[in-house]
C-alpha positions as CSV (number, residue, x, y, z in Angstrom):
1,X,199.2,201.9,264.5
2,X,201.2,204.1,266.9
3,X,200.0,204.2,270.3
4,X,198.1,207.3,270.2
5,X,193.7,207.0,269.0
6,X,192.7,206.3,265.6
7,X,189.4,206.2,263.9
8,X,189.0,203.1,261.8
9,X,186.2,203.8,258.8
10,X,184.6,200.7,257.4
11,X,183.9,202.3,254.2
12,X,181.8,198.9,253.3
13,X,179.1,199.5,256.2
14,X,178.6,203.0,254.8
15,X,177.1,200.9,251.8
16,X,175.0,199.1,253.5
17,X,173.9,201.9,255.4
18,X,173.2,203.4,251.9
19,X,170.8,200.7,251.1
20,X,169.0,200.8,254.5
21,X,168.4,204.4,254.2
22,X,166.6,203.6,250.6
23,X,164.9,200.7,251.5
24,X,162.7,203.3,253.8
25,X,162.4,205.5,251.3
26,X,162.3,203.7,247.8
27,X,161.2,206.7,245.9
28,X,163.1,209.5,247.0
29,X,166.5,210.5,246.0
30,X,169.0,210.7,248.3
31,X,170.8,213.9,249.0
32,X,173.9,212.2,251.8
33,X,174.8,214.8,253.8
34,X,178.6,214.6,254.1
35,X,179.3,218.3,256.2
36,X,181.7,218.5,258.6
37,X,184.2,216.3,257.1
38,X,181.5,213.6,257.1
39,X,180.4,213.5,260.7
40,X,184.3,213.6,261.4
41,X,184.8,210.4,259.2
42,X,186.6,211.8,255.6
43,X,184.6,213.2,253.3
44,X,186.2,212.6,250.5
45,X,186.7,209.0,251.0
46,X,183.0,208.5,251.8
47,X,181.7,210.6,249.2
48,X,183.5,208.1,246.8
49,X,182.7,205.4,248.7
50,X,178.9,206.5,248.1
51,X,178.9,206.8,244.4
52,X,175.2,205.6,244.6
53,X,174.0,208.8,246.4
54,X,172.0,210.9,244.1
55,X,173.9,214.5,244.9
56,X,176.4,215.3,248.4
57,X,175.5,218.1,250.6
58,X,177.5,220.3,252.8
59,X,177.1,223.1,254.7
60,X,179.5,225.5,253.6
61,X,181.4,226.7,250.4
62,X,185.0,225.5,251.6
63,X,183.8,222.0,251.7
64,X,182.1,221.7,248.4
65,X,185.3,222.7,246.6
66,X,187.6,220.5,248.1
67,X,185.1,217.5,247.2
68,X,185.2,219.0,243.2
69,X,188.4,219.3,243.4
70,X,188.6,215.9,244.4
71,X,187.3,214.6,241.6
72,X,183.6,214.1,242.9
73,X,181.2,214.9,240.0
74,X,178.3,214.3,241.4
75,X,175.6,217.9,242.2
76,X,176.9,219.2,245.3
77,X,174.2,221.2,247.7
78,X,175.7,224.2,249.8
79,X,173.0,224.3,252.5
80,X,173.9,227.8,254.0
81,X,174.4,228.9,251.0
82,X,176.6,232.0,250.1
83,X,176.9,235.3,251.6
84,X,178.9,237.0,249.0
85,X,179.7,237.9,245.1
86,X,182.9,236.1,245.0
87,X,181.2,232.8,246.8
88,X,178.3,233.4,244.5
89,X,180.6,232.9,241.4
90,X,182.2,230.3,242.2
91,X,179.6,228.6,243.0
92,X,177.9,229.1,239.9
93,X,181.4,228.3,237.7
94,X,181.6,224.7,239.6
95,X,177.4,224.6,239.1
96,X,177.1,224.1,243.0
97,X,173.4,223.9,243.9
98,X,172.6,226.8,246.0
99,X,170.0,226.9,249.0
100,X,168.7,230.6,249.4
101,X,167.4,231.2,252.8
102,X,167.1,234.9,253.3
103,X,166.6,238.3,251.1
104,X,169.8,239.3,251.1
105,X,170.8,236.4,249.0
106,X,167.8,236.4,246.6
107,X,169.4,239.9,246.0
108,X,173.0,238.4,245.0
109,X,171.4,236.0,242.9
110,X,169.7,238.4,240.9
111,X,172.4,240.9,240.2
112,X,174.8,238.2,239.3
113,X,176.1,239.3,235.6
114,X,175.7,235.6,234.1
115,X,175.4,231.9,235.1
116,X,172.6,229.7,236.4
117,X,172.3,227.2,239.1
118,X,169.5,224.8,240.3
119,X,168.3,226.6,243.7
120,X,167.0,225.2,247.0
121,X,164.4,227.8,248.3
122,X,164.1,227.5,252.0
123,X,161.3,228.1,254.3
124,X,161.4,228.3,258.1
125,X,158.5,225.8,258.9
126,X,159.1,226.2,263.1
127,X,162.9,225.1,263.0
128,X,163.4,229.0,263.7
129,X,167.1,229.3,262.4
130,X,167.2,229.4,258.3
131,X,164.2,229.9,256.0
132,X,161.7,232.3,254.5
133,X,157.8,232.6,256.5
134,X,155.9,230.4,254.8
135,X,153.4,232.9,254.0
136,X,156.1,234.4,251.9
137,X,156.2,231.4,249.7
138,X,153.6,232.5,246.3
139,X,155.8,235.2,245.8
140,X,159.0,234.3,246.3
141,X,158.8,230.8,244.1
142,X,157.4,233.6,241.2
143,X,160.4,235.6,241.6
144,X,162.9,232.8,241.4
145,X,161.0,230.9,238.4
146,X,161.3,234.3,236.9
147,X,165.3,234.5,237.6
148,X,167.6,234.1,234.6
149,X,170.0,232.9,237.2
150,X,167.6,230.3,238.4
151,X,168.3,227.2,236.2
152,X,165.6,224.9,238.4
153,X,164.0,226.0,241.9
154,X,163.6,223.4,244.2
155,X,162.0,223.8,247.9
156,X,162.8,222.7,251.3
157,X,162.6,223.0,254.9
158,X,164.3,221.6,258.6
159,X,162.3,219.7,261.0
160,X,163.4,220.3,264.5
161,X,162.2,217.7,266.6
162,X,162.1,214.5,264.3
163,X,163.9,212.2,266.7
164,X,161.0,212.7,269.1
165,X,158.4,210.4,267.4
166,X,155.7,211.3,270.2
167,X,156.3,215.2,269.9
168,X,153.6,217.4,268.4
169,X,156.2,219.6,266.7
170,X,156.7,217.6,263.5
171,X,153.2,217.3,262.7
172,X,152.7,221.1,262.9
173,X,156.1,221.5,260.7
174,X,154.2,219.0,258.0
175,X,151.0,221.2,257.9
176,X,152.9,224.5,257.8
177,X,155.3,223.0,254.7
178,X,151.9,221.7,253.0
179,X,150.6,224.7,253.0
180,X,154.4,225.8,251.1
181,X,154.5,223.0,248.6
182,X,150.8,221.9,247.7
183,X,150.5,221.7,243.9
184,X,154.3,222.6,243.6
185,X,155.6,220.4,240.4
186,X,158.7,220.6,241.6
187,X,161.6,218.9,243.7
188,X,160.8,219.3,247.7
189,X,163.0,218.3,250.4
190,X,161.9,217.7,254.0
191,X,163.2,214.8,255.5
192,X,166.5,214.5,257.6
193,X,167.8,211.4,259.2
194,X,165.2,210.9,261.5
195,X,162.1,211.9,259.4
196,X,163.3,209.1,257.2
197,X,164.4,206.9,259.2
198,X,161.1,207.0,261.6
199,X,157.9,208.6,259.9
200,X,156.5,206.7,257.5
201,X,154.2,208.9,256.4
202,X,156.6,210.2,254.2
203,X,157.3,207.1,251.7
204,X,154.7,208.7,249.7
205,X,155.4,212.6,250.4
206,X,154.0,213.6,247.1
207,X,150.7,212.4,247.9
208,X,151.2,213.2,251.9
209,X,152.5,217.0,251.1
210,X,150.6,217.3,247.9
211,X,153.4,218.0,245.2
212,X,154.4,216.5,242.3
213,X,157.8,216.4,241.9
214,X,160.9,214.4,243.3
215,X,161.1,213.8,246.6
216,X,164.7,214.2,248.1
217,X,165.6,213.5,251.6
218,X,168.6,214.2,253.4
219,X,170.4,211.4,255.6
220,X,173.2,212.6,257.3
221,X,173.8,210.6,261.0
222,X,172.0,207.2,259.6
223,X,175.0,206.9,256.6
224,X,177.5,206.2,259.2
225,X,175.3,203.8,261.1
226,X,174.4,206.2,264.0
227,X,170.8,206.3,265.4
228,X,169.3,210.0,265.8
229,X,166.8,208.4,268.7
230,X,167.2,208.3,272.0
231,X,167.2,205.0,273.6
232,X,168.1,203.0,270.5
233,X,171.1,202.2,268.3
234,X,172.0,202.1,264.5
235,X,171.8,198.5,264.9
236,X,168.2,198.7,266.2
237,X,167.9,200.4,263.0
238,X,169.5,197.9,260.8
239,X,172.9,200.3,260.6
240,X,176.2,199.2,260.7
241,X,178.3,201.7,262.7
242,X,181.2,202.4,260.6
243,X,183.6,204.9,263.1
244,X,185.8,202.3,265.8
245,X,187.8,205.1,267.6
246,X,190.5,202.7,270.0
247,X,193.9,203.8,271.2
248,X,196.1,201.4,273.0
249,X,197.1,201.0,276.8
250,X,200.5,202.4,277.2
251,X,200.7,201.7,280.9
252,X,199.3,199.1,283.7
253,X,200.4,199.7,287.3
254,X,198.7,198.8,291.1
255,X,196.0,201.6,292.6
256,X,195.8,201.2,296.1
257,X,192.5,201.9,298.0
258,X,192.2,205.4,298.7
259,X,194.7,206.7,295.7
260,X,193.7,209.9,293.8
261,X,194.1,209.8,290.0
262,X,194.5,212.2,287.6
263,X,194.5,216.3,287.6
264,X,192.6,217.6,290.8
265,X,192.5,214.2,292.4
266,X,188.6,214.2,291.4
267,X,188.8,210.1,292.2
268,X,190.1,208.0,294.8
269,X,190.0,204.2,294.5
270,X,188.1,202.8,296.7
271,X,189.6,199.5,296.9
272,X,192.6,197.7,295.7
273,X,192.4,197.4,291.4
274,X,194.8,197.9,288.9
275,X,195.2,201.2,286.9
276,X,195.2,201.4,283.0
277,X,196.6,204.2,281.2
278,X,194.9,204.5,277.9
279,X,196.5,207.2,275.0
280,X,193.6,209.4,274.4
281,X,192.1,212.2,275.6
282,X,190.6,215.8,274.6
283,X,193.6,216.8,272.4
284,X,191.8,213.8,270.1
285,X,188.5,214.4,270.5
286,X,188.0,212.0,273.4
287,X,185.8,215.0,275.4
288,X,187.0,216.0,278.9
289,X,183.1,216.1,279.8
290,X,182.9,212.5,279.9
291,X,183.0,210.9,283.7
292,X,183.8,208.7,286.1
293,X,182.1,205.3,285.3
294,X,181.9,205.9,281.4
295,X,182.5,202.6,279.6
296,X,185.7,201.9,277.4
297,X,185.8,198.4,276.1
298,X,189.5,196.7,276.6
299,X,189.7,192.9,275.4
300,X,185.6,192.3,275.2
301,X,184.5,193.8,278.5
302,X,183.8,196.9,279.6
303,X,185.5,198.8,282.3
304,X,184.9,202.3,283.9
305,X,187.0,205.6,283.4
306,X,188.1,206.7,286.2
307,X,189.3,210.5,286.9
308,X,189.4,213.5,284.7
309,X,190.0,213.3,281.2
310,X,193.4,214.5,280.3
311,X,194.8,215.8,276.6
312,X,196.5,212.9,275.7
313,X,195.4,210.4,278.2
314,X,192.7,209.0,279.9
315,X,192.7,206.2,283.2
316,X,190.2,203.3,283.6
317,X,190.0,200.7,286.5
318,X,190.7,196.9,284.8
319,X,190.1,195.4,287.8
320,X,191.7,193.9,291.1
321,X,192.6,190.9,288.7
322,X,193.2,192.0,285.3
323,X,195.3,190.5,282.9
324,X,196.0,193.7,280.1
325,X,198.8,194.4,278.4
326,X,200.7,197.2,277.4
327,X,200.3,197.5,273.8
328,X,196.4,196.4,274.0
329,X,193.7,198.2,272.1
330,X,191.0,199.9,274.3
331,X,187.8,200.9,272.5
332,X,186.2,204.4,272.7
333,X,183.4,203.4,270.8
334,X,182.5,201.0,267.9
335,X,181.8,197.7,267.8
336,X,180.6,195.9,271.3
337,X,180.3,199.8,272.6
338,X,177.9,202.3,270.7
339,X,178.5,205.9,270.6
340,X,175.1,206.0,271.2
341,X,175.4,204.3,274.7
342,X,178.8,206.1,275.0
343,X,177.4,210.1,274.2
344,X,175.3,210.6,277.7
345,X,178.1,210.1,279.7
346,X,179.8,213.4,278.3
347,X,176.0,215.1,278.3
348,X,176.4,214.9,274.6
349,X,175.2,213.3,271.4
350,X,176.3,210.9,268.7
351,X,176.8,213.4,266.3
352,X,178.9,215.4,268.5
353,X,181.3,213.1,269.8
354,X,182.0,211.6,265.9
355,X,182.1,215.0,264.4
356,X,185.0,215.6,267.2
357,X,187.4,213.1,266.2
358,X,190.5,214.9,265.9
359,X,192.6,212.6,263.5
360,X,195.3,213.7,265.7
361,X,198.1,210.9,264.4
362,X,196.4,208.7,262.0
363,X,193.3,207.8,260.4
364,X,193.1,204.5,258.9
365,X,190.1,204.0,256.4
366,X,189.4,200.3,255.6
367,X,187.1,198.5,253.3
């Protein structure tokens, strides 16, 4: 390790994770969602690291070639879809599943010359971002099942407000996608992280919803041992974190009481302590929104940063008696400090601050 940040990825824990995620739902297939370079944790080492997932799903055409190209044969989803003839056929060449969200690409679908590719027809149940109206749906899954270039149609939707177990929202999604999928024989797909990590009620979705085909869901947070709910932790969950993001102390010097440190002078020390100097900051992903008193974990206990985060460096008060070294390893987050305890410090959440990891010098992936 240089001393700049790295993000360690215990590929093992995204295993377990795996089997957690089933063991909630043991008769659904598992679509792992794996956009966004994996939640900023390598997708192509975690998609073959999770050879038991039934299909991968990203969110954009770029990223579902560079996992076939790869070498992943697995199906591979493209949730947004594709917006034009040239994504359109290469898509159906490397037999891509395609979600269709809007008219425009019904339209593209159909005046395709040749090929066929399972579709993922997508209805806005109150997520009010991607989807057809529900009311929309009799006609629509006609049309489709009527396409030559439909090889299987398949139906989904987006909850919005899953992490909120309490919230109204979800329940009114559920009756609007019943109303979608009752008596459908095929594959539906509803759930995200939360919805299957935290409503039960769908374990048995065919009988909940009223379909008979597969149930899919769609973990994408829970795979890396993140919890989507406020208040509790992948381990609350039985997850196993996999992401420990650390750089090393590259400088230990005396702060006198009433010092300023770092750009604007935003703190001042309000007694004698001793300054660390850790190597990370925004340029790697470690977010200039967090704030003074944010935790970073240096040899087991926790100390505060102090002062504005900088690009390459951020400063943390060990204490009037520390005894660090330059050379230690400070932990951003990971194990004995969850993102999930780290993220409201910065006003943000888990999935932002992982999917923000910059890779900057080095990523080391261990098993």
């Amino acid at each position: 390790m240089t001393f700049g940040s790295r993000a360690l990825i215990r590929l093992g824990a995204l295993k377990d994770n795996l089997t957690v995620i089933r063991n909630a739902a043991p008769n659904a297939r598992v679509m792992a969602v794996i956009k966004a370079n994996a939640y900023g944790h390598g997708m192509e080492a975690v998609a073959r690291t999770l050879d038991d997932a039934d299909s991968f799903a990203v969110a954009r055409l770029p990223e579902a070639v560079q996992l076939h190209e790869s070498g992943i044969d697995k199906p591979i989803v493209l949730l947004a879809g594709v917006l034009t003839r040239n994504e359109l056929e290469e898509a159906l060449a490397r037999r891509f599943e395609i979600v269709v969200h809007c008219m425009e690409q019904i339209d593209l679908l159909e005046a395709a010359p040749s090929g066929a590719s399972t579709v993922w027809l997508k209805f806005d149940t109150g997520m009010n971002r991607l989807g057809f109206a529900p009311e929309a749906a009799s006609g629509l899954i006609a049309r489709l099942r009527n396409s030559p270039r439909v090889a299987e149609l398949r139906l989904m939707s987006h909850l919005a407000s899953a992490d909120e177990l309490a919230s109204p929202v979800t329940e009114e999604q559920f009756a609007r996608f019943r109303e979608v999928v009752e008596n459908f024989d095929g594959a539906v797909s509803l759930a995200n992280t939360p919805a299957a990590m935290g409503w039960p009620k769908l374990v048995d979705a065919q009988e909940f919803l009223g379909f008979s085909g597969e149930h899919w869901i769609r973990p994408g947070l829970a795979l890396f041992g993140i919890s989507p709910f406020a208040g509790r932790s992948g381990h609350d969950l039985g997850l196993t974190p996999a992401m420990q993001f650390e750089a090393r102390v590259i400088a230990i010097k005396p702060l006198e009481e009433g010092a300023s440190v770092g750009y604007k002078g935003r703190y001042r020390a309000q007694q004698d302590t001793t300054l660390g100097i850790i190597a990370a900051g925004y340029g790697d992903g470690y977010t200039r929104h967090f704030r003074t008193g944010t935790p970073v974990l240096v040899n087991g206990r926790r100390v505060p940063l102090i002062g504005n985060v900088s690009m390459d460096m951020i400063a943390v008060d060990l204490g009037e008696d520390a005894s660090d070294n330059v050379g230690d390893i400070a932990t951003l987050w990971g194990e004995g400090l969850p993102v999930e305890e780290v993220a409201p410090w910065a006003d943000a959440i888990p999935y932002e601050l992982v999917c923000g990891v910059m890779h900057r010098e080095n990523s080391l992936v261990v098993d």
